[in-house]
PDB file of the backbone (N, CA, C, O) and the ligand in Angstrom, with CONECT records:
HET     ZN  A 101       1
ATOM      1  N   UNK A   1       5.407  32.047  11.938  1.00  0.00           N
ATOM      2  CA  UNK A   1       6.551  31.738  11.071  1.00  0.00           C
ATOM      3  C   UNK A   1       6.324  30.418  10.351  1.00  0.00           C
ATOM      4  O   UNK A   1       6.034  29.475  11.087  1.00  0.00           O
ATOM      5  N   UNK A   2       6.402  30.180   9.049  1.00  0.00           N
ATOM      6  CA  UNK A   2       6.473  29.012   8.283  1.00  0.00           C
ATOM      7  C   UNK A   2       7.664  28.262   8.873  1.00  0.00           C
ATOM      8  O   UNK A   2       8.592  28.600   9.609  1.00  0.00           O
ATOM      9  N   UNK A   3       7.331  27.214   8.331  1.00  0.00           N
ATOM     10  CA  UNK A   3       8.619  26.199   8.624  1.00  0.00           C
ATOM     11  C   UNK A   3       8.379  24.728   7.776  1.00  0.00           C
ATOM     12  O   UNK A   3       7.407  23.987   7.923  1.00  0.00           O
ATOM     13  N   UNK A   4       9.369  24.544   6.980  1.00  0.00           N
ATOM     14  CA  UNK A   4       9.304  23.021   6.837  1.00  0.00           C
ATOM     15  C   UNK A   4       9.088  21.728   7.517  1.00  0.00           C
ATOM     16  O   UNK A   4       9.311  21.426   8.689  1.00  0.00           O
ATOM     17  N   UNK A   5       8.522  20.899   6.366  1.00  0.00           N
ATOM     18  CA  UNK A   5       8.104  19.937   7.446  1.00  0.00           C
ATOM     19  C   UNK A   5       7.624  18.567   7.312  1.00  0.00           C
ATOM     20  O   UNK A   5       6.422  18.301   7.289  1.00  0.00           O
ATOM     21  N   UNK A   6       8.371  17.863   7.242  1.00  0.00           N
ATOM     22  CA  UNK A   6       8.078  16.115   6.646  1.00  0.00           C
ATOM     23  C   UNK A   6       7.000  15.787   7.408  1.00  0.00           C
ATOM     24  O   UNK A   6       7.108  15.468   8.592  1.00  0.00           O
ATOM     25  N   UNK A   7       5.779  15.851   6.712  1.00  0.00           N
ATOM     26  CA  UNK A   7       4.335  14.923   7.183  1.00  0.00           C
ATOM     27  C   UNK A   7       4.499  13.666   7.450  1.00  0.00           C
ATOM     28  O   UNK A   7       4.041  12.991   8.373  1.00  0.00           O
ATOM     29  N   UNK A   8       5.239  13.367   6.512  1.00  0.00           N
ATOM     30  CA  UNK A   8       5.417  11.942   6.224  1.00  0.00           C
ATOM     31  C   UNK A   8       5.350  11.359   7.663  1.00  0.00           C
ATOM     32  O   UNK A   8       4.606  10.435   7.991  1.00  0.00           O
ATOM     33  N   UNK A   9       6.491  12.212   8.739  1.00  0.00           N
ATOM     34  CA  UNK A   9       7.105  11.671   9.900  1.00  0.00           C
ATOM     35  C   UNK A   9       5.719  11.637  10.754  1.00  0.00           C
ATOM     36  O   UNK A   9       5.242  10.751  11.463  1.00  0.00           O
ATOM     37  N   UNK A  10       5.362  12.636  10.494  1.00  0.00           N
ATOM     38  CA  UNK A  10       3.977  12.893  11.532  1.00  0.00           C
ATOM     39  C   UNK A  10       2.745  11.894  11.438  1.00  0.00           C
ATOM     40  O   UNK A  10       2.004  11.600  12.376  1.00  0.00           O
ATOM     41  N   UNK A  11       2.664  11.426  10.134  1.00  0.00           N
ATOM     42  CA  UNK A  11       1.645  10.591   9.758  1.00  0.00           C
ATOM     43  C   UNK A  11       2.007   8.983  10.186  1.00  0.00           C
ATOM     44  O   UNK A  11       1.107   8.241  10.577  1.00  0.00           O
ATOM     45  N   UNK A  12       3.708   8.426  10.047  1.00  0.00           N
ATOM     46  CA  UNK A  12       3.857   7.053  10.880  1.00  0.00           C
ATOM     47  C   UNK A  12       3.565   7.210  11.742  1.00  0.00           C
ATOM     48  O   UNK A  12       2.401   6.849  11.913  1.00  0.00           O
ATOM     49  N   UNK A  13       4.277   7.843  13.009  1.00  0.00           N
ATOM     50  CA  UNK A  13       4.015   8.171  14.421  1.00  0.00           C
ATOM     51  C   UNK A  13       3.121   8.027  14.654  1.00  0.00           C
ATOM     52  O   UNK A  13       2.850   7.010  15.291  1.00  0.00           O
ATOM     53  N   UNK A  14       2.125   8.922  14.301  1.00  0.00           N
ATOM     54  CA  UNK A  14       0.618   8.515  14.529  1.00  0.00           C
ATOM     55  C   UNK A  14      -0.121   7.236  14.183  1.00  0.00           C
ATOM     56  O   UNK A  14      -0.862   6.722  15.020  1.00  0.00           O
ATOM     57  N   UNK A  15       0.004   6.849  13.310  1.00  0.00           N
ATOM     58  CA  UNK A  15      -0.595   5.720  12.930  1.00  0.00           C
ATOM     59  C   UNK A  15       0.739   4.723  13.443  1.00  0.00           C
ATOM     60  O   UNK A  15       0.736   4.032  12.424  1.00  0.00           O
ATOM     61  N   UNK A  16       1.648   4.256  14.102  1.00  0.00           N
ATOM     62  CA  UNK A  16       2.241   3.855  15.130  1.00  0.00           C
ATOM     63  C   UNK A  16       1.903   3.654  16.431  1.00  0.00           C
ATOM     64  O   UNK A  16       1.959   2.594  17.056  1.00  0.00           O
ATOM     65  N   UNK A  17       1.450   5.021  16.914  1.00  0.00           N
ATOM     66  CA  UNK A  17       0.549   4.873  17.998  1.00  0.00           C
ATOM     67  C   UNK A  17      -0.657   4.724  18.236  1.00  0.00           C
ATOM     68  O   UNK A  17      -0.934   4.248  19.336  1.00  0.00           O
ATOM     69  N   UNK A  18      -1.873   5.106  17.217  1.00  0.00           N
ATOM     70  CA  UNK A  18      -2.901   4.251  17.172  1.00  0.00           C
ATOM     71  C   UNK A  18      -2.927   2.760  17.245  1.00  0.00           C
ATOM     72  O   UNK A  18      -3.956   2.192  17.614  1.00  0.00           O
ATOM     73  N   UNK A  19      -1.785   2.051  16.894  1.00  0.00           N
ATOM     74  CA  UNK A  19      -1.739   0.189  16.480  1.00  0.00           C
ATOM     75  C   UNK A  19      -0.819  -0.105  17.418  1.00  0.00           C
ATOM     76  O   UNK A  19      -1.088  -1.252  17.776  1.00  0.00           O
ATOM     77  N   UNK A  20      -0.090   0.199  17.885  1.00  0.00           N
ATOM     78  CA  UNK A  20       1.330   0.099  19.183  1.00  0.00           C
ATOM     79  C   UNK A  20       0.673  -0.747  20.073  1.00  0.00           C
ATOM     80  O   UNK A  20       1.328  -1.587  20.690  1.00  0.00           O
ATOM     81  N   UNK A  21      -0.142  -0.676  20.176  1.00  0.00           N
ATOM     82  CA  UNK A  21      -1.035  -1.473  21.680  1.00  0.00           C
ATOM     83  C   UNK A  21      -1.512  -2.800  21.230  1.00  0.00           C
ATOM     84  O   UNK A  21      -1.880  -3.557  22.128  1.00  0.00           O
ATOM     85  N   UNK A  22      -1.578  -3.245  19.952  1.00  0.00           N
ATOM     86  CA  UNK A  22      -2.073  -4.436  19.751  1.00  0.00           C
ATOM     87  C   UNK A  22      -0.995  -4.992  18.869  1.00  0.00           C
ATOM     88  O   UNK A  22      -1.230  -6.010  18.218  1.00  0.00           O
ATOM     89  N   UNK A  23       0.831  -4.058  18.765  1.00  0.00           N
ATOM     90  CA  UNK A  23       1.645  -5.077  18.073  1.00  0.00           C
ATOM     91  C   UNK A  23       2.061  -6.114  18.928  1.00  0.00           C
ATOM     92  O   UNK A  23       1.926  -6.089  20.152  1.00  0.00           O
ATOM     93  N   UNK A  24       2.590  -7.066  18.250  1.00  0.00           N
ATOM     94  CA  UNK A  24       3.445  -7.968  19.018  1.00  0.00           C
ATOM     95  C   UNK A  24       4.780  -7.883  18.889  1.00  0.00           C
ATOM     96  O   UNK A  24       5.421  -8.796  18.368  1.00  0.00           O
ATOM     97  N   UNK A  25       5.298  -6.866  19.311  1.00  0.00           N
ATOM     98  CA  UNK A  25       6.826  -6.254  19.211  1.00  0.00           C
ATOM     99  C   UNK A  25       7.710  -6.068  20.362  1.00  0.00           C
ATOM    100  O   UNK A  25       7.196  -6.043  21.480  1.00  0.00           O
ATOM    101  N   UNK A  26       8.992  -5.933  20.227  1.00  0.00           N
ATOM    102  CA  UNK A  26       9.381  -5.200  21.272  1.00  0.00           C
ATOM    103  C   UNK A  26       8.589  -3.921  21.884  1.00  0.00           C
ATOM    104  O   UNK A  26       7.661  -3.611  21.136  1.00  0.00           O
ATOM    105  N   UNK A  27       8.688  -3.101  23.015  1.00  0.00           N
ATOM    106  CA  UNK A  27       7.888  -1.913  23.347  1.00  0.00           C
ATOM    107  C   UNK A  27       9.308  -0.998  23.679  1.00  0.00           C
ATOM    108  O   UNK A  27       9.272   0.230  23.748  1.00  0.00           O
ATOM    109  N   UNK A  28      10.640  -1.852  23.883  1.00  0.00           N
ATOM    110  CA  UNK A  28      11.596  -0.793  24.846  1.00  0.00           C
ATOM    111  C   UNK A  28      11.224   0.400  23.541  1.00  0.00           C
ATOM    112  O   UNK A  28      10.508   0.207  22.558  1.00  0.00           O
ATOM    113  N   UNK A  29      12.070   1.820  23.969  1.00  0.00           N
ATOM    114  CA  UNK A  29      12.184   3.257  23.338  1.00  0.00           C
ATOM    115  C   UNK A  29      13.289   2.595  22.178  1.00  0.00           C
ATOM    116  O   UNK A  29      12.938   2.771  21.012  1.00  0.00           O
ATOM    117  N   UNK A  30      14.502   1.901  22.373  1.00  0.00           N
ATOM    118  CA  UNK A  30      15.349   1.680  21.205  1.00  0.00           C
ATOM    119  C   UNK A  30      14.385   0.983  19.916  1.00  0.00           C
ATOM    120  O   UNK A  30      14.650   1.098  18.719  1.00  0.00           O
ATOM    121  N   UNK A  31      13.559   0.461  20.323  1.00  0.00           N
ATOM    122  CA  UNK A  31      13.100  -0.737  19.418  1.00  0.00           C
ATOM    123  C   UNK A  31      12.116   0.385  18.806  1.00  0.00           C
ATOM    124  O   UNK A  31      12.296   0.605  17.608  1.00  0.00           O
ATOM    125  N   UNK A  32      11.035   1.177  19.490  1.00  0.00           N
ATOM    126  CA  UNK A  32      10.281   2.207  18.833  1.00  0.00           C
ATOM    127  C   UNK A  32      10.891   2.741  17.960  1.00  0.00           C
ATOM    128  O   UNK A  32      10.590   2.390  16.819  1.00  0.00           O
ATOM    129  N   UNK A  33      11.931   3.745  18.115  1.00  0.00           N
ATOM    130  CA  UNK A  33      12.533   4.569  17.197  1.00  0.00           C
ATOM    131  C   UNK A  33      12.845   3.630  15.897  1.00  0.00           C
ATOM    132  O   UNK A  33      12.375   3.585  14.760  1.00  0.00           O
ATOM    133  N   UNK A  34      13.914   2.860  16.635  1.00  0.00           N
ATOM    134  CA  UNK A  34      14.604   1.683  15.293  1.00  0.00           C
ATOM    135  C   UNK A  34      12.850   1.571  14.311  1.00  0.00           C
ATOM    136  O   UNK A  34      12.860   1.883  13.120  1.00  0.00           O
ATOM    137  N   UNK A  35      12.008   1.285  14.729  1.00  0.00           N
ATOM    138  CA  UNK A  35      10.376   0.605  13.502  1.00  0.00           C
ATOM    139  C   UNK A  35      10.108   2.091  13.290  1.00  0.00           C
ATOM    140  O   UNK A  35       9.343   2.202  12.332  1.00  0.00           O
ATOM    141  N   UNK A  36      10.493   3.497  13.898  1.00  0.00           N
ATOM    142  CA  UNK A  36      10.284   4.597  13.070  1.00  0.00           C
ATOM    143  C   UNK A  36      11.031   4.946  11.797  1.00  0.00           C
ATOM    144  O   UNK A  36      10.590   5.267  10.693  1.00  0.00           O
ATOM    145  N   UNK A  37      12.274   4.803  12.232  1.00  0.00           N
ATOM    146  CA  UNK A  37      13.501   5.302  11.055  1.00  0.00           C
ATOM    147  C   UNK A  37      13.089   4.289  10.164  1.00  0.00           C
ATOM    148  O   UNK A  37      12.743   4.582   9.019  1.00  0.00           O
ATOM    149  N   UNK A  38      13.091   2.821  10.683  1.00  0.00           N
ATOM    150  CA  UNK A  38      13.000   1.852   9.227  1.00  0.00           C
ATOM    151  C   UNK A  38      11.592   2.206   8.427  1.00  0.00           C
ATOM    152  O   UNK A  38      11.563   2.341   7.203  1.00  0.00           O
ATOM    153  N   UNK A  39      10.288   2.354   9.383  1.00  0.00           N
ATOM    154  CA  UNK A  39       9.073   2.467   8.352  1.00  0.00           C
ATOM    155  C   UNK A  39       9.414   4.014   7.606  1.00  0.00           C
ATOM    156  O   UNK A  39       9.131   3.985   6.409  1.00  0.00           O
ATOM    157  N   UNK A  40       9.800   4.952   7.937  1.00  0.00           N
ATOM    158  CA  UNK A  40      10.409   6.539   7.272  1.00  0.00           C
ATOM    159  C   UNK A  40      11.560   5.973   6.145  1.00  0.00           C
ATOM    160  O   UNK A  40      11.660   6.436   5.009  1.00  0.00           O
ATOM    161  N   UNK A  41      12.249   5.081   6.592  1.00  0.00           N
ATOM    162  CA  UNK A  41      13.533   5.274   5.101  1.00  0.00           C
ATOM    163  C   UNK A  41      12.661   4.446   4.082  1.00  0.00           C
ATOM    164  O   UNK A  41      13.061   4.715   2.949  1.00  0.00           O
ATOM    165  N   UNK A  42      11.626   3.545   4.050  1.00  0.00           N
ATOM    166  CA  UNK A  42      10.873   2.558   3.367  1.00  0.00           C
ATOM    167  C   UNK A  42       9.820   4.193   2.363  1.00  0.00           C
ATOM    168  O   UNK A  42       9.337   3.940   1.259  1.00  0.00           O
ATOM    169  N   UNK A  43       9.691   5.312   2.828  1.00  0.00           N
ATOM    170  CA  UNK A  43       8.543   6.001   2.365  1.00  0.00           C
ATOM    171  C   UNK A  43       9.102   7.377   1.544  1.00  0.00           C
ATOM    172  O   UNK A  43      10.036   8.173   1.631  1.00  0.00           O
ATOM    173  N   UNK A  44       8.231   7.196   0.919  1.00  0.00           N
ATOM    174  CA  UNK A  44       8.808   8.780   0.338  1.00  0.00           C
ATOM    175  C   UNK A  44       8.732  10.073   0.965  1.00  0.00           C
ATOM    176  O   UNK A  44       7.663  10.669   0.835  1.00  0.00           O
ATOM    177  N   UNK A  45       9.458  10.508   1.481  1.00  0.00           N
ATOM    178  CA  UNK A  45       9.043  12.022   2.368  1.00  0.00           C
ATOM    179  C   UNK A  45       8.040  12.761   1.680  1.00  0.00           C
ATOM    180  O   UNK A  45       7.788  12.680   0.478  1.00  0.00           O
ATOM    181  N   UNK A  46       7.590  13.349   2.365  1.00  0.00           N
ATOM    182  CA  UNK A  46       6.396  14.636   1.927  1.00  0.00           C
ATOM    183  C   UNK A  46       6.769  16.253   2.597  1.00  0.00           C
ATOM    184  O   UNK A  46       5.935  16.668   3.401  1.00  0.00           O
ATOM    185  N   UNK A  47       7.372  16.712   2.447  1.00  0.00           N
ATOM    186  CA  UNK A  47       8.008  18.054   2.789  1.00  0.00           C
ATOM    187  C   UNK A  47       6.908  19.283   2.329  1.00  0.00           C
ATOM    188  O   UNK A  47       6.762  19.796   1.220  1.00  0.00           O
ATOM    189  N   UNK A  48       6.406  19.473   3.229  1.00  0.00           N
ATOM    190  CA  UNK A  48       4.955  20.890   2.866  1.00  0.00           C
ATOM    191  C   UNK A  48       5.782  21.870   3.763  1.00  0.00           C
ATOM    192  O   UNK A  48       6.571  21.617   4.674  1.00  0.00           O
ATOM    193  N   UNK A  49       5.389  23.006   3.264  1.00  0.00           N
ATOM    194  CA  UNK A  49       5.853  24.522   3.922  1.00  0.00           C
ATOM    195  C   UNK A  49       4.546  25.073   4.192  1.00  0.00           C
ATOM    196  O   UNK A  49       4.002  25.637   3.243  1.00  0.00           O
ATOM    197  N   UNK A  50       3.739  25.010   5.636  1.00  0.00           N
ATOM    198  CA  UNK A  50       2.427  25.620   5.745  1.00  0.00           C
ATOM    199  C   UNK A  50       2.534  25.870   6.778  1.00  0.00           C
ATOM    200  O   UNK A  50       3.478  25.656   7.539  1.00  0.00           O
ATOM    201  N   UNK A  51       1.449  26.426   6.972  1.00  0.00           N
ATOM    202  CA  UNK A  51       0.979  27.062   8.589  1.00  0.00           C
ATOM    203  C   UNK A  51       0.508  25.643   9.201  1.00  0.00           C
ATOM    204  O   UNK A  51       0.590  24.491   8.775  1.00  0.00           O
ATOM    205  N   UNK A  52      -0.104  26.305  10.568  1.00  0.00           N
ATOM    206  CA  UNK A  52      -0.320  24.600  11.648  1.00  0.00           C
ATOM    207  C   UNK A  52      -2.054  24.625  11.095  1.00  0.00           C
ATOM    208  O   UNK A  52      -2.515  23.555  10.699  1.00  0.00           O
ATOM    209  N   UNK A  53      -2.741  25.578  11.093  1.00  0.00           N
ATOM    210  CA  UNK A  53      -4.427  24.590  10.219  1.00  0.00           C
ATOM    211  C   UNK A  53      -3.502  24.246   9.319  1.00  0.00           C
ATOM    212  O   UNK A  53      -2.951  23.146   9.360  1.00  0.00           O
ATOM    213  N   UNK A  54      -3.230  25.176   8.391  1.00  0.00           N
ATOM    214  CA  UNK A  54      -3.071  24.454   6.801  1.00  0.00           C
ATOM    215  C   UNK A  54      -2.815  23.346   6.670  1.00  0.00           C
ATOM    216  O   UNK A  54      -3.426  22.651   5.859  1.00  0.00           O
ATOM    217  N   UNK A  55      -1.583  22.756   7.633  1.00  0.00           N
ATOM    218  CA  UNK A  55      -0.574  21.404   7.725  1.00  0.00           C
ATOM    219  C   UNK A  55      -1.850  20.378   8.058  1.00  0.00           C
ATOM    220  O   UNK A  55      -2.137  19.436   7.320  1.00  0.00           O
ATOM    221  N   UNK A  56      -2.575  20.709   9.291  1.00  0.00           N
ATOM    222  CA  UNK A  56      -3.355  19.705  10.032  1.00  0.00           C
ATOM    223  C   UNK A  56      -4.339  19.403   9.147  1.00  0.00           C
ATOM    224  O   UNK A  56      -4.394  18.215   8.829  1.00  0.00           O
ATOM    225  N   UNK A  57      -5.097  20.104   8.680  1.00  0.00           N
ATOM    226  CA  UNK A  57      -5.901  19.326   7.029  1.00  0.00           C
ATOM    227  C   UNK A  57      -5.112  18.508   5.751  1.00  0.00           C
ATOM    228  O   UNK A  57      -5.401  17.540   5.047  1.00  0.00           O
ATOM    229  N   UNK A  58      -4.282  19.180   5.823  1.00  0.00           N
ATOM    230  CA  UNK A  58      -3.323  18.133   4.791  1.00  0.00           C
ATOM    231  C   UNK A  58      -3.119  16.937   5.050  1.00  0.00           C
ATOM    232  O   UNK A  58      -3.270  16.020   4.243  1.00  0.00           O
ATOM    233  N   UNK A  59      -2.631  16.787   6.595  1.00  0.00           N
ATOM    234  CA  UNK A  59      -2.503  15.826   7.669  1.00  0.00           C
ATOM    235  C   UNK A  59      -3.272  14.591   7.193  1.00  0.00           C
ATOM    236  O   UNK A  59      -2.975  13.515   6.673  1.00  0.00           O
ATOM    237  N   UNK A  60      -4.645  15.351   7.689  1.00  0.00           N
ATOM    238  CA  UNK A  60      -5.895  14.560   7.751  1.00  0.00           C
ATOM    239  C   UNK A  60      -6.314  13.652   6.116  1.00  0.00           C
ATOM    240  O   UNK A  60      -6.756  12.510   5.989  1.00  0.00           O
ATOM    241  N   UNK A  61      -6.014  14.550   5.173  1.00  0.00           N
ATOM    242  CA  UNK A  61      -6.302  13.872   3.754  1.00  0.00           C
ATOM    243  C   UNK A  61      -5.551  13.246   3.199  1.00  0.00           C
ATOM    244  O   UNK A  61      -6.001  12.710   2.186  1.00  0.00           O
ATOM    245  N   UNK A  62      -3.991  12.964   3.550  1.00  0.00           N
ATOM    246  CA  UNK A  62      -2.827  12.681   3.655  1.00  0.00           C
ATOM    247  C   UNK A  62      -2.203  11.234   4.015  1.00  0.00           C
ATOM    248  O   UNK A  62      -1.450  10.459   3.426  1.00  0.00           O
ATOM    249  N   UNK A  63      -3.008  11.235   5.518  1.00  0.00           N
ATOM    250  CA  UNK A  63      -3.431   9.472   6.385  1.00  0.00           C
ATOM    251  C   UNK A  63      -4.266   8.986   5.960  1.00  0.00           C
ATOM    252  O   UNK A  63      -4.451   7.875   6.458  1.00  0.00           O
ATOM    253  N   UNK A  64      -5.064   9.304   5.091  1.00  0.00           N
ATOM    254  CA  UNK A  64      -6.336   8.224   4.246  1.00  0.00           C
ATOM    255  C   UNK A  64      -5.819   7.970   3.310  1.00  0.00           C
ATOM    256  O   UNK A  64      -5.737   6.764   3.073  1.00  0.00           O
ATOM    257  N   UNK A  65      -5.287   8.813   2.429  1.00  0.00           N
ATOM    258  CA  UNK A  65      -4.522   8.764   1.009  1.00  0.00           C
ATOM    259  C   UNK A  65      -3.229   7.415   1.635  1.00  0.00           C
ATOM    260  O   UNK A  65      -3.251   6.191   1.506  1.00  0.00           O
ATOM    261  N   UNK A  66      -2.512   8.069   2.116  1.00  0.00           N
ATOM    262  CA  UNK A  66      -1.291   6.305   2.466  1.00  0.00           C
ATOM    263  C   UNK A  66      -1.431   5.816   3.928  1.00  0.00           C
ATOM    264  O   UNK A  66      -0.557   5.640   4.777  1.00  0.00           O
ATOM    265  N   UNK A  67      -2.696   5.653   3.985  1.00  0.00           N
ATOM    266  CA  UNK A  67      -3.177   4.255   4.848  1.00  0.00           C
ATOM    267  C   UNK A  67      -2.532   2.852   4.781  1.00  0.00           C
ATOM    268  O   UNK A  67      -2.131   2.330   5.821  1.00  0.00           O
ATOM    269  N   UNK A  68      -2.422   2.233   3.606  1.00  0.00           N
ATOM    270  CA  UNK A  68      -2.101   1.448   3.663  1.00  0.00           C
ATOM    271  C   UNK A  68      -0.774   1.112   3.501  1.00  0.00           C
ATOM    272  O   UNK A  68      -0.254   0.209   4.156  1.00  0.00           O
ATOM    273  N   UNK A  69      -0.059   1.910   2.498  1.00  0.00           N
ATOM    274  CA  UNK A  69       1.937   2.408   2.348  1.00  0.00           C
ATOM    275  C   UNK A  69       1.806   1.940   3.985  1.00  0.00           C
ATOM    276  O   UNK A  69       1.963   0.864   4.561  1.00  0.00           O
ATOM    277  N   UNK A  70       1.474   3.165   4.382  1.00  0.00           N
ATOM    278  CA  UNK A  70       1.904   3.195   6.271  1.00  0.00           C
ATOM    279  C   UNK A  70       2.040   1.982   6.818  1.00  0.00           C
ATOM    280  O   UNK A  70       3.097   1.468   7.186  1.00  0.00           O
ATOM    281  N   UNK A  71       0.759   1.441   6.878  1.00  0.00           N
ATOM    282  CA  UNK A  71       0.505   0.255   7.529  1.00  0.00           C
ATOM    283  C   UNK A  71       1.674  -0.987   7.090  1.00  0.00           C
ATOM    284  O   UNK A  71       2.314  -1.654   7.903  1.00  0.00           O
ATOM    285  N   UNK A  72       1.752  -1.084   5.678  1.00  0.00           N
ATOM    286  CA  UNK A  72       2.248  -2.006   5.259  1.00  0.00           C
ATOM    287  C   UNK A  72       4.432  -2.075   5.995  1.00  0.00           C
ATOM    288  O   UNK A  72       5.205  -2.852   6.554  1.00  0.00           O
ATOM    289  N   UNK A  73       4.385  -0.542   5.372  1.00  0.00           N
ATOM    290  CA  UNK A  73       5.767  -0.105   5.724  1.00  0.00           C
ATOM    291  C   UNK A  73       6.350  -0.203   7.216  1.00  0.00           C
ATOM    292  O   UNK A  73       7.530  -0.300   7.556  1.00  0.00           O
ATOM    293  N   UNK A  74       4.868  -0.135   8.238  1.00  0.00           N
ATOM    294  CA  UNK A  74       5.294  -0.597   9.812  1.00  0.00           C
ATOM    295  C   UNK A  74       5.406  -1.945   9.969  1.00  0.00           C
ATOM    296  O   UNK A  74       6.079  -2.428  10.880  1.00  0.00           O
ATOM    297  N   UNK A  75       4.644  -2.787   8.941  1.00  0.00           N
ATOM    298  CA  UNK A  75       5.284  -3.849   9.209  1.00  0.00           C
ATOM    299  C   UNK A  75       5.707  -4.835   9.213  1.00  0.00           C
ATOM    300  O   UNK A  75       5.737  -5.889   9.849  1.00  0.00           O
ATOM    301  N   UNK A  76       6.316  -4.021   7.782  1.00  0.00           N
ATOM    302  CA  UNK A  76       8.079  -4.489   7.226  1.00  0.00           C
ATOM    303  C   UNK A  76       9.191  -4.141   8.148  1.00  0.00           C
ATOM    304  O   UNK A  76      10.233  -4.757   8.375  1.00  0.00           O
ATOM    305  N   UNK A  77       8.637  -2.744   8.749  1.00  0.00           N
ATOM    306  CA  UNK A  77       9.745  -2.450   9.607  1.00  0.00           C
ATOM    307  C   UNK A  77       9.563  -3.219  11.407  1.00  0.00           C
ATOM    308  O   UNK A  77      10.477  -3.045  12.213  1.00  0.00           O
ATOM    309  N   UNK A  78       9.087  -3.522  11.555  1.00  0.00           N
ATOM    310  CA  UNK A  78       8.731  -4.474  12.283  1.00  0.00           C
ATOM    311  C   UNK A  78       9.404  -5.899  12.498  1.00  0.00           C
ATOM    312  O   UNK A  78       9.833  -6.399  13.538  1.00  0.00           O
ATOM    313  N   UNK A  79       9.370  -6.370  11.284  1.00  0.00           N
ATOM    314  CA  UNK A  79       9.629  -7.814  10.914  1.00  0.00           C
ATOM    315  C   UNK A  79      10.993  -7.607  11.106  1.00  0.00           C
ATOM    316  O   UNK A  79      11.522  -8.294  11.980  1.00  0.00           O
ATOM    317  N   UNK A  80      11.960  -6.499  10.240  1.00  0.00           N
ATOM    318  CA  UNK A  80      13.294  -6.278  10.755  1.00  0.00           C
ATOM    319  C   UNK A  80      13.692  -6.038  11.823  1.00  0.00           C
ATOM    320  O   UNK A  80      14.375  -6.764  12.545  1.00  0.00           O
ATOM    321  N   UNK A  81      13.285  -4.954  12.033  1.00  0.00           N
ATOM    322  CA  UNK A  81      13.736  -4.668  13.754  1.00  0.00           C
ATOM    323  C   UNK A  81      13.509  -5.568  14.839  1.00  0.00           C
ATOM    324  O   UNK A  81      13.942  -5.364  15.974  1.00  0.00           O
ATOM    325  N   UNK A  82      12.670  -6.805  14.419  1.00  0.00           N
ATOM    326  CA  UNK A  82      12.721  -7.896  15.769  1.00  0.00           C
ATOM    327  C   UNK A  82      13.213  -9.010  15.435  1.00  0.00           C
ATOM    328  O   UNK A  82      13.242  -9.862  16.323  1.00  0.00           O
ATOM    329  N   UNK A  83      13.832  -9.429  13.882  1.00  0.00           N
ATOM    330  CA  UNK A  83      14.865 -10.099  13.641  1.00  0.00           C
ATOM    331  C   UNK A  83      16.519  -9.417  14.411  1.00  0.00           C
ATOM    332  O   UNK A  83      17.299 -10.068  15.105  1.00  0.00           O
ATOM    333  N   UNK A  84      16.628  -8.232  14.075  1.00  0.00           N
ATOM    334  CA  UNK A  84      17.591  -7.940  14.120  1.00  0.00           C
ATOM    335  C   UNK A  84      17.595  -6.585  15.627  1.00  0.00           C
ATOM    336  O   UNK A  84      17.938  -5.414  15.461  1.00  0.00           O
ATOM    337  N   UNK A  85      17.135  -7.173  16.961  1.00  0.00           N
ATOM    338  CA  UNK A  85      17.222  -6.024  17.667  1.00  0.00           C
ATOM    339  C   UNK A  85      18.441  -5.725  18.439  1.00  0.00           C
ATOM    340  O   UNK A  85      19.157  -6.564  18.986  1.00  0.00           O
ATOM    341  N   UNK A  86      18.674  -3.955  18.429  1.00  0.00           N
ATOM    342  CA  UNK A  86      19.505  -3.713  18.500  1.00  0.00           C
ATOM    343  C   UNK A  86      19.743  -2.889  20.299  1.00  0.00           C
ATOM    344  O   UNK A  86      20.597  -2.048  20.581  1.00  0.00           O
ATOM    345  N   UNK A  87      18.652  -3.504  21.277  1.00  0.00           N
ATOM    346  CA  UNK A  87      18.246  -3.402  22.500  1.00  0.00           C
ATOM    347  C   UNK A  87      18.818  -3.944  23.264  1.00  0.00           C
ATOM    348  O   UNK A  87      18.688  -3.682  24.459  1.00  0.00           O
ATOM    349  N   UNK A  88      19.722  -4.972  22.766  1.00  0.00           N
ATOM    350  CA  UNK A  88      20.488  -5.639  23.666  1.00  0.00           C
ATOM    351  C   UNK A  88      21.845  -5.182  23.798  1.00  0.00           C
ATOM    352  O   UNK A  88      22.562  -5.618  24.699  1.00  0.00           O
ATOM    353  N   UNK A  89      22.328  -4.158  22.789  1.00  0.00           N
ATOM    354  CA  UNK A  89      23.606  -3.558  22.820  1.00  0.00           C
ATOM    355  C   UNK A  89      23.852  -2.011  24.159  1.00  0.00           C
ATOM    356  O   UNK A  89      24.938  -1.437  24.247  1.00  0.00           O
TER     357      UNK A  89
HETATM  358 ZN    ZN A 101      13.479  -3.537  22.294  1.00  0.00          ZN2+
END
């Protein structure tokens, strides 16, 4: 079955967790999500309708193409979310 599907989301995450280990951030789960939603509302979605190869090559040409958007957009979202964390609520 096809299904829609924001790459976009798939491509922070990942490249989130490749670099996660050498940020200097909060680590709790509130603070993760919070540097997901902020680096995702910073990006333009990418919405593909494919199968799982089809998607996973797209994937792949996709994270080279905004390597650096990504990078940059984690951390902007970064810089906010540990000005302003919302872990203590
Ligand atoms: Zn936290």
């Amino acid at each position: 079955m096809e299904k829609y599907h924001n790459v976009m989301e798939t491509l922070v995450v990942n490249k989130l967790d490749e670099i996660w280990d050498t940020l200097d951030c909060c680590k709790c789960d509130k603070c993760r999500n919070d540097i997901i939603a902020c680096t995702l509302n910073q990006m333009v979605p990418k919405y593909v309708v494919s199968h799982e190869g089809e998607l996973y090559a797209r994937l792949y040409l996709l994270s080279a193409e905004h390597e650096f958007e990504i990078v940059k957009a984690i951390a902007n979202a970064i810089k906010m979310v540990s000005e302003h964390p919302k872990h203590y609520v």
